[in-house]
VOGU-3710 file (C-alpha; in Angstrom, 3 decimals, decimal comma):
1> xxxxxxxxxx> 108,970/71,261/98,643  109,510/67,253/98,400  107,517/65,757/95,463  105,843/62,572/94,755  107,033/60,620/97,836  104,668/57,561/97,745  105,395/57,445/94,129  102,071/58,088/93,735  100,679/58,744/90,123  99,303/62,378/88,831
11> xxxxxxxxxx> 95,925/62,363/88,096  94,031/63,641/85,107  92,794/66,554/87,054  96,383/67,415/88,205  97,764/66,567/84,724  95,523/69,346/83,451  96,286/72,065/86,398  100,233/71,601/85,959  100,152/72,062/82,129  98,131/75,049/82,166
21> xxxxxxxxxx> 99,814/76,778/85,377  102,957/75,919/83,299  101,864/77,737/79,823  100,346/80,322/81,696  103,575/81,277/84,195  105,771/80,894/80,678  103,474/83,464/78,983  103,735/85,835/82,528  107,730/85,516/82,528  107,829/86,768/78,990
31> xxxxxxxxxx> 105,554/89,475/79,127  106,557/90,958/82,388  109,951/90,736/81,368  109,373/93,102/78,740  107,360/95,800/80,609  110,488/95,606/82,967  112,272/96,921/80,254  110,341/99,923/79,412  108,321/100,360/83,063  109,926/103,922/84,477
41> xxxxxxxxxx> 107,754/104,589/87,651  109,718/103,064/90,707  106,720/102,235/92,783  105,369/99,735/89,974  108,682/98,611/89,440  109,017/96,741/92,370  105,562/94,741/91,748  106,267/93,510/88,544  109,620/92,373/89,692  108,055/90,550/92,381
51> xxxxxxxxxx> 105,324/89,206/89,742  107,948/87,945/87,099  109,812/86,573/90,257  106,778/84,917/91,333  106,310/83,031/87,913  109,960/81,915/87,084  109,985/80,348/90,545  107,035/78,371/89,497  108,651/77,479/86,507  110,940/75,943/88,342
61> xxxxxxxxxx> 108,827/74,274/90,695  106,434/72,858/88,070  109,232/71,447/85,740  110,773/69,664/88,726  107,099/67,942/89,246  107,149/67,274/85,470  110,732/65,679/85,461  110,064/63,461/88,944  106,873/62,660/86,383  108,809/61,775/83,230
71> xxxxxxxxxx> 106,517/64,054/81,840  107,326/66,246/79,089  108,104/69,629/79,823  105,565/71,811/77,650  107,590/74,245/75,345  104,969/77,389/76,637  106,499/80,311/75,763  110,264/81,755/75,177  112,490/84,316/74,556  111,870/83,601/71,062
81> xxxxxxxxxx> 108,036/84,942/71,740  109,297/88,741/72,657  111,203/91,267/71,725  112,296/93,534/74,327  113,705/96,286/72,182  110,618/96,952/70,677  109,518/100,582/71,481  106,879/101,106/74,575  103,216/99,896/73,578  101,488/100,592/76,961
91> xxxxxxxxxx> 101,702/103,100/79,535  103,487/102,199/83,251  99,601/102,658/84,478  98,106/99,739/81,763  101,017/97,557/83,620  99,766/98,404/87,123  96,332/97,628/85,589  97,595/94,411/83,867  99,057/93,017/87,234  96,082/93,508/88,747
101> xxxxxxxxxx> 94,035/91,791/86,837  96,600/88,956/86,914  96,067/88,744/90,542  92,890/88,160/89,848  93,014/85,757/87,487  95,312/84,270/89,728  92,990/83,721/92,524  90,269/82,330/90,635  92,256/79,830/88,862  94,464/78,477/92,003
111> xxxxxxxxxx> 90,547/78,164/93,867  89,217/76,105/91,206  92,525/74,217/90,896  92,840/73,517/94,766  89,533/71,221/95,227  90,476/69,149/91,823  93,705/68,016/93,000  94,514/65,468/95,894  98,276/64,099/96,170  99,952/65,946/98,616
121> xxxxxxxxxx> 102,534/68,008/97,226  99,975/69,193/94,318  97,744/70,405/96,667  100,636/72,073/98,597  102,288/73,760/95,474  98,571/75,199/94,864  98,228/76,340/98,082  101,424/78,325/98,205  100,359/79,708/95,107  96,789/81,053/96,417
131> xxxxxxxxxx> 98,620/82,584/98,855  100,980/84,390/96,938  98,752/85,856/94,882  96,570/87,249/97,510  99,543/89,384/98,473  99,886/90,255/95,234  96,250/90,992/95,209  96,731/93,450/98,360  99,575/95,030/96,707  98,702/95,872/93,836
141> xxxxxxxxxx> 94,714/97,246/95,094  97,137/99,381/97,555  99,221/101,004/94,991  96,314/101,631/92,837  94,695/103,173/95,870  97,642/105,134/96,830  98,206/106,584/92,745  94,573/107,249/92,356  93,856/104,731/89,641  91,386/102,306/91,218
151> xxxxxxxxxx> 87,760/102,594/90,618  85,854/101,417/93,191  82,468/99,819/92,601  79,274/101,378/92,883  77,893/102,483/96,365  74,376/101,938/97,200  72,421/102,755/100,358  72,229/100,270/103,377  69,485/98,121/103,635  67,011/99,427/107,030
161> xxxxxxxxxx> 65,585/96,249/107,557  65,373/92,345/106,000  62,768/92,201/103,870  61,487/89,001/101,624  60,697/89,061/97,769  56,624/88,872/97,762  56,196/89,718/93,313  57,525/87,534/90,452  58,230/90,530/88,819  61,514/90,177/90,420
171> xxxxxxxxxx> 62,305/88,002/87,973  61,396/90,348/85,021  63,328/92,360/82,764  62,444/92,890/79,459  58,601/93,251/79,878  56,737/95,354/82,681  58,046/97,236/85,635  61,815/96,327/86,371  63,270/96,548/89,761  66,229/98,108/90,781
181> xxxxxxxxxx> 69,583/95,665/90,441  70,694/93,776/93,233  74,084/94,923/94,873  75,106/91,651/93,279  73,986/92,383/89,526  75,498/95,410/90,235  78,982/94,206/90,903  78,949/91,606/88,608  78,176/94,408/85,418  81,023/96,938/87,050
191> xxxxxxxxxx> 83,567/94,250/87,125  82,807/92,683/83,399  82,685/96,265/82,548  86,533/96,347/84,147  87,564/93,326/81,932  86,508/94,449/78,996  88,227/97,517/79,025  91,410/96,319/79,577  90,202/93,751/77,006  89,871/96,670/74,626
201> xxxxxxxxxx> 93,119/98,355/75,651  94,740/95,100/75,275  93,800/94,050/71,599  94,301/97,557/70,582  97,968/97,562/70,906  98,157/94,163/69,947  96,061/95,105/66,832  98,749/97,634/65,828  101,414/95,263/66,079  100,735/91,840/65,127
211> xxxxxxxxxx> 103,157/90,564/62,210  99,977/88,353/60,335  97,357/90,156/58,771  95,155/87,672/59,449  95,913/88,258/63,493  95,471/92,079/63,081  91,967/91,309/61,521  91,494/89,006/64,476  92,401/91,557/66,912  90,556/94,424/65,535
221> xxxxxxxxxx> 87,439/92,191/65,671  87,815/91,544/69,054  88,261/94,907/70,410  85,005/95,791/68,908  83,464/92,717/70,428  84,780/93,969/73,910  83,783/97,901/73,427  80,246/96,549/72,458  80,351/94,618/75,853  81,313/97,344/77,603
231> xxxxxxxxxx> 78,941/100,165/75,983  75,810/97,547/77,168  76,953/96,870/80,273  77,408/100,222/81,033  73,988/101,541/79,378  72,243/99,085/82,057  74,131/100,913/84,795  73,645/104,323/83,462  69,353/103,618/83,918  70,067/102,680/87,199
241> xxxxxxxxxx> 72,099/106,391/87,257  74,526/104,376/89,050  78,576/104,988/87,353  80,164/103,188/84,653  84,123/102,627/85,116  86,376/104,478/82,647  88,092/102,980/80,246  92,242/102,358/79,459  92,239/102,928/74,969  94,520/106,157/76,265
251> xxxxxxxxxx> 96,903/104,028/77,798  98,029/102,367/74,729  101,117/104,152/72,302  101,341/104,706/68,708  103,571/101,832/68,287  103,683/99,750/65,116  106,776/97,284/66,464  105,556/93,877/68,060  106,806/93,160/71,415  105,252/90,119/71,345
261> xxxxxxxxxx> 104,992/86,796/68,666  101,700/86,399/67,254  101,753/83,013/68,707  101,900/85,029/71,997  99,542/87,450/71,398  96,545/84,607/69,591  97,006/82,242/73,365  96,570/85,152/75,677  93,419/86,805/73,304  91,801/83,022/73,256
271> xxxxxxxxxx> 92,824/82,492/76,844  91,141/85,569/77,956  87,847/84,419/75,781  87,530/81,657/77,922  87,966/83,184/80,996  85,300/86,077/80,166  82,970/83,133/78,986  83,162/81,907/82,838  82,907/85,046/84,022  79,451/85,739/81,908
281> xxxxxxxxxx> 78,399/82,221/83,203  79,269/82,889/86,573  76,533/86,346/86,198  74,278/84,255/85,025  73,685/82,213/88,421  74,005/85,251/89,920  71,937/87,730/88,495  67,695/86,702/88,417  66,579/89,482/86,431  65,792/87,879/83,140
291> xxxxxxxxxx> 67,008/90,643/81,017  70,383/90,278/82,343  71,083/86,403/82,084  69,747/87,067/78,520  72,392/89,580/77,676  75,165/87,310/79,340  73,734/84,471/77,400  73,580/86,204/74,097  76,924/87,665/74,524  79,010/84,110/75,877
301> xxxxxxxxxx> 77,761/83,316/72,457  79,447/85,833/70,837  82,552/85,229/72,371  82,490/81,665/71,865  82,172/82,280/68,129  85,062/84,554/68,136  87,252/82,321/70,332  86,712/79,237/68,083  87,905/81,611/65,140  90,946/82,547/66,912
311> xxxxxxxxxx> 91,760/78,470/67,555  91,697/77,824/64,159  93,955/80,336/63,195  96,616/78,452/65,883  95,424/75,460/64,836  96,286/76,909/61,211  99,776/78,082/62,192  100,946/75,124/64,629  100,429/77,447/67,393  98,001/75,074/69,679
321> xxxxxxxxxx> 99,991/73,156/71,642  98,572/69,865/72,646  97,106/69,425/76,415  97,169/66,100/77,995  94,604/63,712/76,927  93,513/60,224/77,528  94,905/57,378/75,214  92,412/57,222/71,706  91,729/52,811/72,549  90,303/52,706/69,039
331> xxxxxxx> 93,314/54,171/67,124  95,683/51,821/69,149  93,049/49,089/67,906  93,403/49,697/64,457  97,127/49,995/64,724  97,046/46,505/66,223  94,839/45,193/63,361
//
């Protein structure tokens, strides 16, 4: 892949796609690398190779950008953020379960970072990335389908003929008769229901292990905030006696030994806030029953709060590392004076 051949500058939207794909593929290398160290099943083996493979080579590919650039090559995440010989934390099925998740991530974040971007060989390197991780998308929905372990959404019957919405009370939710979800609502409750239990699984091990207090506090807070999510998503499709996924808390060991830096663990937990905030948002143009954009609305809240704790406490440590940003004029005016 040839890059920057009309010497043509990097915008501020590709500035801020390349930075982030780069801390996020640093923070992928390091923890894949460690469940490669403790990961026994050989059919999962061979997809989290391929996933770690996946993100070194865009390591490389992004810091040859940044050097054509003379841009400075964000530190991200290292060796020094993991610890390989710490003892297993999650099971070989939470890794399947991670992966997958990542794939997902993935996707959304290489479709939102495909119609920002315009030189050439940006858009390129983002569209070899989309489609990379659909394959790993397909793979990893096969294996799960194959070992049993995916939960499929809820089925509902097929519609017998088009029909148009004649009440307003298709709007309501909190007073009066309520109708039945939409196949949308629906899918958009299962799969925050999905996020938040891995969520939960998630900050439970990390909970056990963080080095800080203050980070274990942080953690333990957040897997309540997540099993709260879960328990009213879920209660809204238990009146509609439609299922409610399982969760992964049995997934997670007994282990008090961090694989992981705290640094590590505090980006990925705030990380993972903002994602679910977009998520919420997203159900919120999506879902017209008035009950549910309140409970999205009320909750995006919630996380908000506890995501603007969690970037104080890097801000506190001199874990935040700085993103590109535009040149203060004012400051280099006072300077001047």
């Amino acid at each position: 892949m040839q890059f920057n051949e009309n010497n043509i500058r990097l915008t501020s939207a590709e500035m801020s796609q390349l930075w982030g794909a780069y801390i996020n593929d640093s923070l992928a290398v390091c923890v894949l690398k460690y469940f490669l160290e403790k990961v026994e099943d050989k059919e999962i083996r061979p997809i989290l190779e391929q996933t770690f493979e996946l993100s070194e080579s865009h390591l490389e590919k992004l810091t040859s950008i940044f050097t054509v650039e003379n841009f400075p090559i964000p530190q991200g995440f290292t060796d020094e953020d993991i610890n390989i010989n710490a003892p297993r934390l999650y099971s070989d099925t939470y890794f399947l379960k991670y992966v997958y998740q990542m794939s997902q991530l993935g996707l959304n974040a290489y479709s939102i970072a495909l119609p920002t971007v315009t030189r050439a060989d940006i858009l390129a390197y983002f569209s070899e990335c989309l489609t990379e991780f659909i394959e790993l998308h397909k793979m990893t929905t096969n294996l799960l389908l194959s070992k049993g372990l995916y939960i499929r959404p809820p089925y509902i019957p097929t519609p017998k003929e088009v029909d148009f919405v004649k009440s307003k009370s298709f709007l309501a939710g909190w007073l009066g008769e309520r109708r039945p979800l939409l196949a949308l609502e629906i899918s958009n409750l299962f799969n925050n229901i999905q996020r938040n239990a891995l969520g939960v699984a998630t900050l439970l091990g990390f909970s056990q292990v963080a080095n800080s207090k203050e980070v274990r506090q942080y953690m333990v807070h957040g897997k309540e905030i997540a099993s709260k999510h879960v328990e009213i998503f879920g209660s809204i499709l238990r009146e509609e006696d439609l299922p409610v996924p399982m969760t992964w808390d049995s997934e997670v060991t007994d282990s008090t030994v961090s694989p992981f830096s705290d640094k590590l663990m505090m980006f990925q937990t705030t990380a993972l806030n903002g994602i679910g905030m977009g998520y919420y948002g997203a159900s919120i143009a999506t879902s017209p029953r008035h009950d549910l954009a309140t409970h999205y609305a009320r909750l995006s809240f919630e996380i908000g709060k506890y995501s603007e704790e969690g970037t104080k406490i890097m801000f506190e440590n001199g874990w935040f590392e700085q993103p590109p940003q535009a040149i203060d004029r004012d400051e280099l005016a006072k300077r001047k004076s």
